[in-house]
NUZARO-956162 format. One record per residue (C-alpha): y, z, x. Coordinates in steps of 0.2 Angstrom, whole numbers, padded with zeros to 4 digits, always signed. Example, Ala and Ser with C-alpha at 12.3 -4.5 7.8 and 13.67 -1.06 7.14 Angstrom:
<rs>
-0022+0039+0062/-0005+0036+0068/
</rs>
This chain:
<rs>
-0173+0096+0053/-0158+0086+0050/-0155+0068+0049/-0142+0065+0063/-0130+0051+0059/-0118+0047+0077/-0101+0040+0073/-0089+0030+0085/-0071+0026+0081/-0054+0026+0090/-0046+0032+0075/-0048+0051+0070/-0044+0046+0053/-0060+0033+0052/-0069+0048+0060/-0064+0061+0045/-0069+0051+0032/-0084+0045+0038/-0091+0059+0042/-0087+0068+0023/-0098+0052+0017/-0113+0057+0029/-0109+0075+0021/-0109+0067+0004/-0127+0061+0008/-0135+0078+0005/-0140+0093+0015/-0151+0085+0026/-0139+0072+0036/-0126+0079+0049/-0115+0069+0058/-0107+0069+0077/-0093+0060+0080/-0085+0052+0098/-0068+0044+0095/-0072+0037+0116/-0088+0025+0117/-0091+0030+0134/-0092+0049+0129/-0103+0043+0115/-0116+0033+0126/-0116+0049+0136/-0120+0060+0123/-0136+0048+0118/-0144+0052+0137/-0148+0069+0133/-0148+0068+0113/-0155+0060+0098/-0147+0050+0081/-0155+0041+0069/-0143+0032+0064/-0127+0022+0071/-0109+0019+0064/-0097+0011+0076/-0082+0003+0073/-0081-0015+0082/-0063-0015+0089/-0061+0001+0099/-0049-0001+0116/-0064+0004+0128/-0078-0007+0122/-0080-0015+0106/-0093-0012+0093/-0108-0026+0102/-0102-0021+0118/-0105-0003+0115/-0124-0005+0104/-0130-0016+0117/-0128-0004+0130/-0137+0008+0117/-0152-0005+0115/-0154-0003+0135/-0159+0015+0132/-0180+0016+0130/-0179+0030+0114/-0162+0021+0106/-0171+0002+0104/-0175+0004+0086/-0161+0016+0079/-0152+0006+0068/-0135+0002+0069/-0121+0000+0058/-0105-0009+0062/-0088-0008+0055/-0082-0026+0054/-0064-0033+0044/-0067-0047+0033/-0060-0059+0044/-0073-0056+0059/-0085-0068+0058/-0088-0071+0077/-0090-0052+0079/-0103-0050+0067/-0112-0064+0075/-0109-0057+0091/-0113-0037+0087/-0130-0046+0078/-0136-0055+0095/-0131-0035+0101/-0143-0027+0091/-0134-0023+0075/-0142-0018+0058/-0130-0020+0047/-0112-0024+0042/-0099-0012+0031/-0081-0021+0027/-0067-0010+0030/-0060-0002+0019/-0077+0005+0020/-0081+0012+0001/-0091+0029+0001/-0105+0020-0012/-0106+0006-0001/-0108+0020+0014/-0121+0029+0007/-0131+0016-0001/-0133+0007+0014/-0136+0022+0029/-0149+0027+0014/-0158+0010+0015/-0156+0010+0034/-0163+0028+0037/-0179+0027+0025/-0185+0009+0033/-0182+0017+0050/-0191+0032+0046/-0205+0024+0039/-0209+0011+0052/-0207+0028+0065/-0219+0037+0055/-0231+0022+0055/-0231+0025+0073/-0233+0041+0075/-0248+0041+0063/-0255+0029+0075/-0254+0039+0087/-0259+0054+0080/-0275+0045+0072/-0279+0039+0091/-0278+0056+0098/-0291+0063+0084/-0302+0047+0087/-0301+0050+0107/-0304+0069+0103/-0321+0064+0093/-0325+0053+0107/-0326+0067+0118/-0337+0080+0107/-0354+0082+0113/-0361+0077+0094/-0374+0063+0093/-0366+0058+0078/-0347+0055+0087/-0343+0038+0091/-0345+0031+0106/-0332+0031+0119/-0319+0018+0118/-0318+0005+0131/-0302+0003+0140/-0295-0012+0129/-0301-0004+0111/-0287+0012+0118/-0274-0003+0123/-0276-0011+0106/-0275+0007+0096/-0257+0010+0105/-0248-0005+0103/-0239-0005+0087/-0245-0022+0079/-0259-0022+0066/-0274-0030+0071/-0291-0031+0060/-0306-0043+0060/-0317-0046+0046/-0335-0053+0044/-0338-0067+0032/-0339-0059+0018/-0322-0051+0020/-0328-0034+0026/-0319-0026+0041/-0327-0025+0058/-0313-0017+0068/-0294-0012+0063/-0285-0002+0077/-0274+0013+0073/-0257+0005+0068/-0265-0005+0055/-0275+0009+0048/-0260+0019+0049/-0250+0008+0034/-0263+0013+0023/-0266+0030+0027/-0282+0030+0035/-0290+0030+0051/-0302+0015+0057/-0319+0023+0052/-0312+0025+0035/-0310+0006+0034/-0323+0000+0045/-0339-0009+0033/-0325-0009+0017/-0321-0025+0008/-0303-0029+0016/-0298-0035+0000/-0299-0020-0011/-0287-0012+0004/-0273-0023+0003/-0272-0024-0015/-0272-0040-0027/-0258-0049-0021/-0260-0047-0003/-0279-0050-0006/-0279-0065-0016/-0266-0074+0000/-0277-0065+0015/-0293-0071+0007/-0287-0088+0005/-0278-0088+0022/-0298-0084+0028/-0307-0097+0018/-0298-0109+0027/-0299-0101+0046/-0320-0100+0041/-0320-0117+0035/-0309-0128+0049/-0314-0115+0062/-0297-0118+0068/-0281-0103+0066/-0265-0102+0054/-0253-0097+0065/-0234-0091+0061/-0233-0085+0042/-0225-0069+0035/-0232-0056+0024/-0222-0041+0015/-0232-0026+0015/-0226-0013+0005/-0229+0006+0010/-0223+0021+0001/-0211+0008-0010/-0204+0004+0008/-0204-0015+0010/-0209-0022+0026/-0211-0040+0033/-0224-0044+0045/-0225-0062+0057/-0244-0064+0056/-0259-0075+0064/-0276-0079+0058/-0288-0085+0070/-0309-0088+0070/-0319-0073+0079/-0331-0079+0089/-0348-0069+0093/-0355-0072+0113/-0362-0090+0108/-0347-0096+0101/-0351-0096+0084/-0337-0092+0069/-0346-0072+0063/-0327-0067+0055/-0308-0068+0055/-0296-0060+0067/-0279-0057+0059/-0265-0048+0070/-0245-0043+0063/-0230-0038+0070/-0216-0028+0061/-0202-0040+0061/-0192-0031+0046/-0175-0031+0058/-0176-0044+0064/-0175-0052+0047/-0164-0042+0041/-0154-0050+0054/-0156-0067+0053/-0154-0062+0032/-0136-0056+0038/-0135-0073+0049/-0137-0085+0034/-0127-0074+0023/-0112-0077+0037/-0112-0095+0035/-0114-0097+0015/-0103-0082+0011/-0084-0078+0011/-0081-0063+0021/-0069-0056+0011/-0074-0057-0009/-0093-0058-0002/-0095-0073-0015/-0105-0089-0011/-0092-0100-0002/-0089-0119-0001/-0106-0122+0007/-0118-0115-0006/-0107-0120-0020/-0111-0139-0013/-0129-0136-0012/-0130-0126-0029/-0121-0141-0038/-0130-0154-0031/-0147-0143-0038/-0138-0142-0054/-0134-0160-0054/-0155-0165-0052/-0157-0150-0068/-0145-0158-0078/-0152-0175-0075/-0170-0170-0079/-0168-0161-0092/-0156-0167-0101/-0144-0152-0102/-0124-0149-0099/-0114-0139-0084/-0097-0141-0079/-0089-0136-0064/-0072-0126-0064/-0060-0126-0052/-0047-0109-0054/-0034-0107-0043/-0022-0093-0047/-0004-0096-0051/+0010-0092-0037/-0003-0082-0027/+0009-0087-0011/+0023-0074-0017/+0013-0059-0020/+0006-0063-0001/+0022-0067+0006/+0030-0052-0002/+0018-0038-0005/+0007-0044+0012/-0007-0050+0016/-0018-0033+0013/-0012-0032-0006/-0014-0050-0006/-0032-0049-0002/-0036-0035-0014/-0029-0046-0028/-0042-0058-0021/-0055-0044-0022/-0053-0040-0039/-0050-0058-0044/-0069-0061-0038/-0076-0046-0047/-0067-0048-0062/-0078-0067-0062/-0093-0060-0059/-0092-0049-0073/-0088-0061-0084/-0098-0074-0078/-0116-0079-0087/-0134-0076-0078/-0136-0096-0076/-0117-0097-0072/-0113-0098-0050/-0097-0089-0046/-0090-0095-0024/-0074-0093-0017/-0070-0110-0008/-0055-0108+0001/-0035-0096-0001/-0034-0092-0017/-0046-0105-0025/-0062-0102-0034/-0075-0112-0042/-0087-0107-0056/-0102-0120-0064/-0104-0114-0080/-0124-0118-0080/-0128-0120-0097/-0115-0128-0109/-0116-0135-0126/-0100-0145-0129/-0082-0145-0126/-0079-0133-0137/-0090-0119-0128/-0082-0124-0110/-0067-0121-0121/-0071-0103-0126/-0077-0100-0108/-0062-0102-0101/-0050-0094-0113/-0060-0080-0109/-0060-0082-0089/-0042-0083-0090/-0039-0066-0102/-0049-0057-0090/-0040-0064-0075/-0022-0061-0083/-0024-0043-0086/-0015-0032-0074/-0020-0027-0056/-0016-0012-0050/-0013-0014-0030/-0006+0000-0018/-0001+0008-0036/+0011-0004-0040/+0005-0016-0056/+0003-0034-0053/-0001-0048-0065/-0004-0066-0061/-0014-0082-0068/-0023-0096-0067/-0024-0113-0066/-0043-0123-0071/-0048-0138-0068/-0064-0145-0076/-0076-0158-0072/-0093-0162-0085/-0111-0160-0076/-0117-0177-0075/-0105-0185-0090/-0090-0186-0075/-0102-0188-0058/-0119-0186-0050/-0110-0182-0035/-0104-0165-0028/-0088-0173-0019/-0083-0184-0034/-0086-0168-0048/-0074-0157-0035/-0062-0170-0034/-0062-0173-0053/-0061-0154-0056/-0046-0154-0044/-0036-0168-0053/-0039-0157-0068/-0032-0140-0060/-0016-0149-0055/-0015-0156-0073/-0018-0140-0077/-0002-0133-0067/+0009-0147-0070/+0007-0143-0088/+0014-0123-0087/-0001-0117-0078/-0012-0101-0086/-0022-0114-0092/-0037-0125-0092/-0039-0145-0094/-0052-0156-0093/-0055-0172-0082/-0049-0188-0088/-0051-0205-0082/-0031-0204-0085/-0029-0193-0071/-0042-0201-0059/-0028-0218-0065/-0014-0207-0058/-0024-0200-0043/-0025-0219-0037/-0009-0225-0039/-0002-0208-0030/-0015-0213-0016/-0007-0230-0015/+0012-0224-0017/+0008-0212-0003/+0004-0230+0010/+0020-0236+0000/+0029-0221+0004/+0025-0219+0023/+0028-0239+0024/+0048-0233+0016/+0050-0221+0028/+0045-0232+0045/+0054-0248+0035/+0069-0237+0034/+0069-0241+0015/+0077-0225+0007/+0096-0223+0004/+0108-0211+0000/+0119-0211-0018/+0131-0197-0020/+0136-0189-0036/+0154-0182-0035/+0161-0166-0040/+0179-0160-0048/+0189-0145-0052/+0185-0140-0069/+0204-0137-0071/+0213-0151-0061/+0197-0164-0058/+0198-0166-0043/+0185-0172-0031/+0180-0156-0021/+0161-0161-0016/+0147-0173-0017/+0130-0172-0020/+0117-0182-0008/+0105-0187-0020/+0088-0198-0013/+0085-0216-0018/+0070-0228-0014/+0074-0245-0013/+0057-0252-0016/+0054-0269-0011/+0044-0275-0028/+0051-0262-0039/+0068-0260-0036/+0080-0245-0031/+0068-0230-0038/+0073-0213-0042/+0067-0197-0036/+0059-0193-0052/+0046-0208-0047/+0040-0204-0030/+0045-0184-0026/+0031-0179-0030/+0019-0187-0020/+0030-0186-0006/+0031-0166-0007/+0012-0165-0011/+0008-0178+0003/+0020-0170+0016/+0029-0185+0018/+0044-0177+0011/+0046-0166+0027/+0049-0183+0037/+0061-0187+0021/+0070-0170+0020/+0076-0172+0039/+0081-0190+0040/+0091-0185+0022/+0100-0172+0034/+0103-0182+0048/+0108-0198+0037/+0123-0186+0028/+0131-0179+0044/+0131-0196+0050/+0140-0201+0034/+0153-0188+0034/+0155-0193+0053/+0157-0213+0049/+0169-0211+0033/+0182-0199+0045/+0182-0212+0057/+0186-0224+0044/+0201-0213+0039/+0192-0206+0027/+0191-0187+0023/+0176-0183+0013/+0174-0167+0003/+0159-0154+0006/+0141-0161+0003/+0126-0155-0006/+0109-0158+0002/+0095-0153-0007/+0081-0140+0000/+0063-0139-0005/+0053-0123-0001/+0042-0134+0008/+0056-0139+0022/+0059-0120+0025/+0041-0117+0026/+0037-0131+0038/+0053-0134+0048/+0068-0126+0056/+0079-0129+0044/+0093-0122+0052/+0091-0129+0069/+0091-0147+0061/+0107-0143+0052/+0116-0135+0065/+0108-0149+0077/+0115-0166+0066/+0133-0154+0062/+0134-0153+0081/+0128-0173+0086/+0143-0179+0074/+0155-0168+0077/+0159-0163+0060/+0166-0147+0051/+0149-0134+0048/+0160-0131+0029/+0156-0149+0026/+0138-0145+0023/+0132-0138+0008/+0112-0135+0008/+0103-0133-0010/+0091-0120-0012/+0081-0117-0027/+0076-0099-0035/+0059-0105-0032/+0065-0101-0012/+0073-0084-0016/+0057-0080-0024/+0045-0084-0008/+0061-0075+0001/+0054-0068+0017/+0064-0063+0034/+0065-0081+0041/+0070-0090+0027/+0082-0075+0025/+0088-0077+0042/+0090-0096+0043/+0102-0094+0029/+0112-0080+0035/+0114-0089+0051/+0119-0107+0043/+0133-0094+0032/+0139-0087+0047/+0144-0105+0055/+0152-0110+0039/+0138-0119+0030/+0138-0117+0011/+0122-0110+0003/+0122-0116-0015/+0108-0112-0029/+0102-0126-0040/+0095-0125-0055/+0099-0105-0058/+0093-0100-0076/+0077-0109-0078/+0065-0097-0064/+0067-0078-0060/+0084-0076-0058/+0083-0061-0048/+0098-0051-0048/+0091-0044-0031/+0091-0061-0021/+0107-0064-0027/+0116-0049-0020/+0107-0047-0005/+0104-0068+0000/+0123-0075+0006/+0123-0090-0006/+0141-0094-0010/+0136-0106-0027/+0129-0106-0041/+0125-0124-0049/+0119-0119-0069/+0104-0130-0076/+0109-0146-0085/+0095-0138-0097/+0109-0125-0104/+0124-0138-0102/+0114-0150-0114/+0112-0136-0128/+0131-0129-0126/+0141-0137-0140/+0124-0130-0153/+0121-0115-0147/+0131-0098-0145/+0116-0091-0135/+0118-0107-0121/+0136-0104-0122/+0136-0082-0119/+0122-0087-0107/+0134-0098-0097/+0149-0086-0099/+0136-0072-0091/+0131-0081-0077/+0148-0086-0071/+0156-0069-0074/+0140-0060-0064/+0144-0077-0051/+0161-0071-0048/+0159-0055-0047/+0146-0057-0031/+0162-0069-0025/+0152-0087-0031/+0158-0100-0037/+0152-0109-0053/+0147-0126-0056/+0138-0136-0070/+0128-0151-0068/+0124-0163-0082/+0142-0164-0088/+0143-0180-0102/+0157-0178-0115/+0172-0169-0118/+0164-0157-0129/+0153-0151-0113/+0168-0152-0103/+0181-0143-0114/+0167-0127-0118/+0163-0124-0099/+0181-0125-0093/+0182-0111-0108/+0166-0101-0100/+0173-0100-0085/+0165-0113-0073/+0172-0117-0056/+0167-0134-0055/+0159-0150-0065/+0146-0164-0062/+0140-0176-0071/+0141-0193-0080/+0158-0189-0088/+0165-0186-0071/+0157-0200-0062/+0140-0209-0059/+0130-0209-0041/+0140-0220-0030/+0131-0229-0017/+0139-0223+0000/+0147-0240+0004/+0159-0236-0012/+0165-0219-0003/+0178-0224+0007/+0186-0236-0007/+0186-0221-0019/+0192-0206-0008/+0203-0216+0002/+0213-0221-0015/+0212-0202-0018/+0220-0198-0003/+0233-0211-0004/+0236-0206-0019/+0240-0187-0013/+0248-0194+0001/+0259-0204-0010/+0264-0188-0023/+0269-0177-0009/+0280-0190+0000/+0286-0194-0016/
</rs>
């Protein structure tokens, strides 16, 4: 007779392949498959499975839906369910759990993972069934001898003894001495036996050694107070099947009141502690990498802390966060961005120690404590290595992928005897870590946790500038590199501090970017230069096209091109006046809205400039498809021009590949005539920097264009 495994699934494709995994199985398994719920629910009326597999989202019921209508039918209570569940489906599982489910598979669904666990499912089933039955069967034959004419037949049963020997819980009572009085038919079926078998035998040499020593001991205690031990599990093993048993001791009493024994009864709650098992596993795992997640990693940490403290030995935590994880995401999706995360995690638990603790604790961050180290230089070797194995290639979707990390590492208890302050620690280091060319490891220093709290008090300083109205605007001009004349300004950012001065980007960008501030920043900087170019023309003033700068965070967090197009609109100014500053860091996280906004601010005449080009990606690709109209060259090349042939063919490259995509070239960081004289040569469009002119504060622009203009005026009349 086969083992009949019932598959449900909307998708025929699901169907198919779960179905070749039941096949896979061996000989003795079969599979029946209903892409319909309701077809399948009417199939178990008037059939038999053994097993379930239901996928949870189906369009006519879900997967908790559909097995608790199967729970509801007498001969399907106990067949074990299987449910189909995406990573992401926390809720579901809980709620497919309070349906009645078994047990979870993650889709993509692995035919290993398949078999393994309907394997493991089917034999636990089978066995407590067959438990059961042997109950049963060992009833009938006593209730058969019952009735035989022989003197030497036992007695006939009263009504209660034939109540207790069909209800499948063990129940046993023992004498003093430990010998058994009574077992009923499901106990006596676990060991193999029928009740007159066990009846006058030391219980103890039954159970075996381990199950002895506790029952015994359990019963010492229920002779000696007289009183019952309620509520405690026992695992009973049958047939190298594991089952767990919720069990009660209490006194047996004879007709005067007297303790003569123990009564012990036990009901078969392996389910439902394989549930509740699947329940704490939810909330201390992450559903997709199936690692320990933020949760256990605390409470692990904390019990490494206590170790550490009492014995005297070393850990450290690691904090790992991979390298520009958002473009693979953004570009490949978030499927391929989630096997990169799959892998990542099995890669660590490879590599990873037996006293080492490996969690995923949130996007793309991980967290390792390296249980047992001796030394910096051993934490040093460790993760060398963790990074080696991360930076080899990933193949995803059949297209190779490489990416690294950054790790951050706090001491176990040298830097804390807190979990928070470690994590925090460990997370100053990471961003060390990344501000110093990522793929690499640092350690925590009371330096950084210096710098952390003068961030956290230039961020108040930097929210105080921003409601004060303390930030100003300077603006850089730009020339022809053949006539130089102004043609454009850059809008560059300036804090006027009120104990520190007027600051520089450099000295505050970064907190404001990592802090959010800057979003607030990025729009008044918008607004403040449209209303600039608005004030200067009704001064008489014509100002050339001006540069704002971009960050990737502005695109990602606002609408970029409705602010533009807004503050263009609100002054009344010419849309070619604005010029907006992207970086290749942008083209790089290029997905349709960032793609969109652009072409949109293009198509009402704003100009789309790239800053910086040469020192990222560079991709030939985003700047044929993307409609920049700019390209501003690093000042990194500029500086190296007059020493270096390579800077100068680099340069003549990348304006001949500017014009011939129809861009125009500029170079920022100009400062001599040699610089000067050598990019006019290369072929550069336009020049910026301190030979042409130094920021002017935007007070100065009306007396340095309107002397330009006169000055025009003045030739042509002339």
């Amino acid at each position: 007779m086969t083992t009949r495994v019932l598959i449900v699934d909307d998708r025929p494709t699901n169907l198919r392949i779960y179905a070749q995994f039941v096949t896979m199985m061996g000989e003795e398994y079969s599979s029946v498959t209903f892409a319909d719920p309701l077809e399948a629910l009417e199939w178990l009326n008037s059939n038999n499975a053994e097993l379930l597999v239901v996928d949870y989202r189906m369009p006519q019921m879900n997967g908790a839906e559909f097995i608790k209508k199967v729970r509801k039918m007498s001969k399907c209570g106990d067949v074990p369910a299987i449910v189909i569940t995406a990573h992401q489906d926390r809720e579901c599982r809980l709620s497919a759990l309070d349906a009645g489910a078994t047990d979870f598979l993650q889709s993509p669904v692995s035919h290993v993972e398949f078999c393994r666990r309907a394997t493991s499912l089917l034999t636990k089933s089978q066995k407590s069934d067959n438990l059961r039955k042997r109950a049963s069967e060992i009833e009938r034959k006593h209730a058969a001898l019952s009735d035989m004419p022989d003197s030497n037949a036992p007695a006939n049963k009263s009504m209660l003894e034939q109540i207790i020997d069909t209800i499948p819980i063990m129940i046993n009572a023992t004498d003093r001495a430990g010998r058994c009085l009574f077992t009923n038919a499901y106990q006596s079926a676990l060991f193999d036996k029928t009740p007159d078998e066990m009846v006058g035998r030391d219980f103890g040499e039954i159970l075996g050694p381990g199950l002895a020593t506790n029952s015994n001991r359990r019963n010492e205690i229920v002779l000696k107070s007289e009183q019952p031990i309620p509520h405690y599990e026992e695992k009973f093993s049958s047939d190298g099947v594991e089952l767990i048993f919720h069990c009660n001791k209490s006194p047996l009493l004879n007709h005067k009141g007297e303790t003569i024994g123990v009564l012990t009864t036990a009901v078969d709650i392996t389910a439902r502690k394989f549930a509740e098992e699947h329940r704490t596993h939810l909330a201390l795992h992450d559903m997709l990498t199936g690692l320990p997640n933020r949760a256990l990693l605390a409470e692990k940490v904390r019990k490494t802390i206590d170790t550490c403290q009492k014995t005297g030995q070393e850990s450290a935590l690691l904090l790992l966060d991979l390298d520009r994880f958002k473009v693979i995401n953004d570009t490949r999706g978030h499927h391929s961005g989630d096997t990169l995360l799959r892998e990542v995690a099995e890669r660590l638990l490879d590599i990873i120690g037996p006293d080492d603790f490996a969690a995923r604790i949130g996007g793309d961050e991980f967290a390792i404590i390296l249980g047992k180290v001796s030394g910096p230089d051993a934490i040093n070797s460790r993760c060398t290595k963790i990074l080696k194995a991360i930076n080899e290639p990933y193949s995803i979707s059949g297209i190779e992928q490489v990416i690294g990390a950054s790790i951050g590492v706090s001491l176990i208890p040298n830097d804390g005897d807190e979990y928070e302050e470690l994590l925090r620690l460990a997370d100053l280091a990471m961003y060390d870590a990344k501000a110093n060319g990522r793929n690499c490891h640092r350690f925590f220093s009371e330096g950084m946790n210096q710098i952390a709290q003068a961030d956290a008090s230039l961020e108040i300083e930097l929210r105080d500038a921003l409601s004060q109205d303390q930030f100003a605007l300077e603006y850089q001009p730009i020339v022809d590199a053949k006539t130089l004349e102004y043609v454009g300004l850059e809008a560059l950012l300036r804090w006027d501090h009120p104990t520190r001065g007027r600051l520089l980007p450099v000295q505050f960008i970064r907190v404001a970017d990592d802090t959010g501030i800057m979003d607030s920043v990025g729009k008044w900087v918008i607004a403040e230069v449209c209303s600039q170019i608005r004030r200067s023309a009704d001064e008489g003033v014509d100002l050339p096209r001006v540069a704002i700068n971009v960050s990737p965070r502005q695109f990602q967090n606002q609408k970029i091109c409705e602010e533009v197009l807004k503050n263009i609109e609100l002054n009344q100014i010419d849309p070619s006046k604005i010029v907006i500053e992207i970086t290749e860091e942008l083209l790089l996280n290029n997905n349709d809205h960032v793609s969109d906004s652009l072409v949109r601010l293009r198509e009402v005449g704003v100009g789309i400039s790239i800053d910086d080009f040469g020192t990222g990606y560079s991709s030939l690709q985003y700047l044929r498809d993307l409609p920049a109209n700019c390209l501003k060259i690093d000042r990194t090349f500029i500086s190296r021009i007059e020493h270096s042939a390579a800077d100068r063919a680099i340069i003549g490259t990348i304006s001949h590949l500017a014009h011939a995509l129809d861009m125009r070239v500029i170079a920022e960081g100009v400062e001599n005539d040699a610089q000067l004289e050598l990019l006019q040569a290369s072929g550069c469009d336009e020049i910026q920097g301190f030979k042409i002119a130094r920021p002017q504060r935007a007070s100065d622009l009306s007396k340095l264009f309107g002397l330009q203009q006169k000055h025009v005026a003045g030739s042509a009349e002339g």
